[in-house]
Structures are given as C-alpha cells and as structure tokens.
N, C-alpha and C positions, 0 to 999 in steps of 0.2 A: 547563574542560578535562576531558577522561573518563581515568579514570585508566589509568596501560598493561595494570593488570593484569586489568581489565574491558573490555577490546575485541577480545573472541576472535572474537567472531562481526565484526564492522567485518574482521578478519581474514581469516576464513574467506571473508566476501563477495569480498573484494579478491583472493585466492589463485584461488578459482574463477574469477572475473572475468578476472582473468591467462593461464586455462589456457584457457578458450573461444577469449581471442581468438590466441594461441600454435596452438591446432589448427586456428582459422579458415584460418592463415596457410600449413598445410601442403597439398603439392597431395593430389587429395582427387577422387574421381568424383562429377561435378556433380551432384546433386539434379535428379533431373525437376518440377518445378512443376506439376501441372496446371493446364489453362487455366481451370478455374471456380474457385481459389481464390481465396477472398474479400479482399477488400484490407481490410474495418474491422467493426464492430457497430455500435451501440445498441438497448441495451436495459433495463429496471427491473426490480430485485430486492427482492424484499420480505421479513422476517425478523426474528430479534431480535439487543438489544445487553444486554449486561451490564457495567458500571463501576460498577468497587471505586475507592473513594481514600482511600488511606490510611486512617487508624482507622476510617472510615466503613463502617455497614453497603454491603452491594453492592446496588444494585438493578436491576433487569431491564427494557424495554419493547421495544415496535416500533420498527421502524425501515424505511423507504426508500429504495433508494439508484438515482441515475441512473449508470451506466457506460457507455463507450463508448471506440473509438482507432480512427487511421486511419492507413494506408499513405500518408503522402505522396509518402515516393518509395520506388521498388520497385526493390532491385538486381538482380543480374546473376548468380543460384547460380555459372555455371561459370565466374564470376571472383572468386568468393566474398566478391562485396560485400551488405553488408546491406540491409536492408528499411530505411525509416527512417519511426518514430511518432508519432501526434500524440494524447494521449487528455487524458481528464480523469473525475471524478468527482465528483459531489454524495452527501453522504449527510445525511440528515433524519430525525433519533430522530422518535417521537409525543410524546416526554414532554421538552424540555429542561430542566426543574428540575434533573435529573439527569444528564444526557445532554448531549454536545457535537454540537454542525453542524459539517460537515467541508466543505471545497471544496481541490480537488488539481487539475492540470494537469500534464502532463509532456508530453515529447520525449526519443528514442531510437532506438538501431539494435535490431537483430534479427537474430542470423548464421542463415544454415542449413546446420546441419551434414550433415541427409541431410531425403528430402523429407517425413521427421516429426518431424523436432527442430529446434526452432529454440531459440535461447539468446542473452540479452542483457542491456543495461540501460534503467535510465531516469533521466533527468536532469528532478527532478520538485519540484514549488513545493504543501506541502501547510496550510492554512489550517486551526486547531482551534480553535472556541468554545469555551469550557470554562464548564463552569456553575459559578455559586457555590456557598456550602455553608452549612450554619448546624452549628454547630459549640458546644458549653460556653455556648450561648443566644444566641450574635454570628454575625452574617453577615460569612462569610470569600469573599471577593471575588478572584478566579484571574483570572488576566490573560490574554487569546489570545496564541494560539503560530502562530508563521510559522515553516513546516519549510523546508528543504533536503534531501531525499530522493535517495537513488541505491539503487532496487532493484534485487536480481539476477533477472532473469524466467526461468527455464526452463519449456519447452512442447513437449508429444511429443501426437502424431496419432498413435490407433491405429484399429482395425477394418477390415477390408475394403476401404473408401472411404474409410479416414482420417476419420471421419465422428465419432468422440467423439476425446476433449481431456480431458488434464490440465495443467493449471500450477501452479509455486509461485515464490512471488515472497517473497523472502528482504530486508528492508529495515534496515540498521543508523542509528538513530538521534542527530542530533548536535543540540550545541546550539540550542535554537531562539533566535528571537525573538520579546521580547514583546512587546506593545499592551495599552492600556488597554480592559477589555470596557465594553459599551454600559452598565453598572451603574455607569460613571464611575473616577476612578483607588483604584489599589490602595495603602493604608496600608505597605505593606511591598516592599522591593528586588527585583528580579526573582531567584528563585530557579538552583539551578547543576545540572546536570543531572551526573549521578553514570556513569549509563549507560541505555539503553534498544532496544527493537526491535520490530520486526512480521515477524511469519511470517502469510503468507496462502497459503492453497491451495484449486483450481479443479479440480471435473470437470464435462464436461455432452458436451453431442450436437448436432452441426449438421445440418440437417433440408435443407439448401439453400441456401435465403431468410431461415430463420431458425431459435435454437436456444434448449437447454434446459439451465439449466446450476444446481448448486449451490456456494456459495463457506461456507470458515472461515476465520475471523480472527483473532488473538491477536496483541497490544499490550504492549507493559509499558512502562511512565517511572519510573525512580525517582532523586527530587533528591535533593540531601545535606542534611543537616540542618542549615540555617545559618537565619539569621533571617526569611531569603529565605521559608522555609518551616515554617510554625510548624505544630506535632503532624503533620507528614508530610503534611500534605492536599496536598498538591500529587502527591505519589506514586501512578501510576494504572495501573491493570488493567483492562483492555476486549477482550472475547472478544463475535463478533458470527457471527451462520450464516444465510443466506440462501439463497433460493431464487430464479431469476428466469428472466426469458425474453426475447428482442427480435430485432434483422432483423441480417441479416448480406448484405451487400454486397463 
C-alpha cells in the first residue's frame, strides 16, 4: 500500500482529472474540427536511456522505441463527447544487461475543450523487463513488473495550421505485479512499493502525412526496505530523450 503521506501527485492527477471532466460538462462553443485532422500515428523514435538502481552506478545506452494510437471512435465536439484511443508502445534499450524492454497498450477518451486542447486519460497495461544486477560479487535477480497505469494526457495544437504540438502525460505509479524473469525464480519475496511516477513530455510538428517530434521521460520507483529488497536495488531512476519521426493518418 503507498502510504497517504506520499501520494500527492496520485492526487494532483485525480483533482486535474476531476476538473477536465467537470468543464467538459459545461455548455461551451463547439470546437470546429477540421476535416484533415488526423485520427492516429506511427512512428520510431530513437535516443538514449539512463537507469540508476539503487547503490548501483547509473548507466547510459541507446535505445528504440516503436509508438503509435488510434481514433477508434471519434465523438461529437458539439456534444462534447470524447475521441476514444487505442495506442501502445514497444521500447528496446541496445544494451539489456542494464537496461529493461518495456511493452504497454492502452485505451482512453480524449475531451476537447477548444479545437487546440484536447485533455484526457488512459487506462493502460505496461510490461517492465528489469535486468539483473551483480551486486557484493552475487547476481541479484529482479523480477518483471505488470503495471496498471492511468495517465493524465494534456495536448494543445498551436501555429497557424495547428500544425506543431505539445503534450504532457503525468502518470502516478501503483503497486505492480510481479513474475518470475527468464533468468528463472527469485530467492527473495516480491518487494512493496513505497511510491513512484512518470512525467513525460512531447513537442514536434505535423508535416501532413507525417511528423517530427522530440519526447523526455523521467521515471522514479522506490520500494521500502524490507527483505523484499535487499541494499535498495530494486529502487529505480530512468530518464530517457528521444527523437523520432513516422506517418500520421
């Protein structure tokens, strides 16, 4: 369980959350849509990661990630019902000694508040390899994590044509689950998660057919120190900055 006094931000997500959909609800001059706006992307971004764990020095590599979501279904602005999403994500370090594979999927709405702000969440399933570690000369063996994710998305269109983009997606972290990794079971109890988050933030430019975009990411986990988790190595800091490009539909 995370304790009360550490879930400000689980808070602040939920309050914001609260007030989007509270203004969604008031009447409001519909949003004009234009008609070439895009319903989804894909695209690859390329860049690096950084992960600290615990006492461990940090180390640095490449990394690749495939991103992508789709409009499944499109509402109605001047009845101020939402978009609703289908995305997911692969991301693939160059180096996993260090480094964890990530696989995410989600589904969500999308309000629009005017026809350059959209604001929502996402109701999202995120998968984390975590690499081992060698540690005092012993190989200490971390166990994968199945998230439950609810990020908050905020996204504003500006320029002329609406034509660049910013987002930031605000993600408060809850207990996961674990699994045994492919290096076989782990000698020690699943460890309790204390508190944790992701702030990621997006600018780039849509060209049309397709765009140019940069993403930063900051991570943090940190469990408590129970047996679960011996010299904190379970405790993780992952900062990631990418660059990428792909087709917009």
């Amino acid at each position: 369980m995370i304790e009360p006094s550490k879930t400000w931000i689980i808070s602040i997500c939920f309050f914001l959350l609260a007030a989007c959909s509270a203004y969604a609800q008031q009447p409001a001059p519909a949003p004009e849509l234009p008609p070439e706006e895009s319903r989804g992307y894909l695209g690859v971004d390329f860049g690096a990661i950084r992960d600290h764990f615990g006492p461990l020095p940090a180390a640095t590599t490449g990394v690749g990630e495939i991103n992508g979501e789709y409009a499944i279904y499109q509402g109605e602005p001047r009845q101020q019902s939402p978009d609703i999403y289908l995305g997911g994500q692969v991301r693939l370090p160059t180096g996993t000694a260090q480094h964890a594979n990530e696989f995410a999927a989600f589904v969500g709405p999308m309000f629009h508040f005017t026809d350059r702000f959209t604001a929502g969440f996402h109701v999202q399933v995120r998968r984390i390899n975590l690499p081992n570690s060698v540690y005092n000369d012993q190989t200490f063996i971390r166990k994968n994590m199945l998230l439950l994710e609810l990020p908050l998305v905020l996204n504003y269109k500006f320029g002329a044509d609406k034509d660049y983009f910013v987002e930031a997606q605000i993600v408060p972290e809850f207990h996961p689950h674990f699994s045994n990794s492919s290096s076989g079971p782990s000698p020690y109890p699943n460890p309790s998660l204390d508190h944790g988050y992701t702030l990621r933030g997006i600018v780039g430019r849509n060209f049309g057919s397709w765009y140019l975009r940069g993403a930063y990411e900051t991570r943090f986990f940190k469990f408590s120190p129970t047996l679960g988790n011996p010299y904190n190595l379970y405790s993780w800091r992952s900062d990631t900055a990418t660059v990428g490009v792909g087709l917009s539909f």
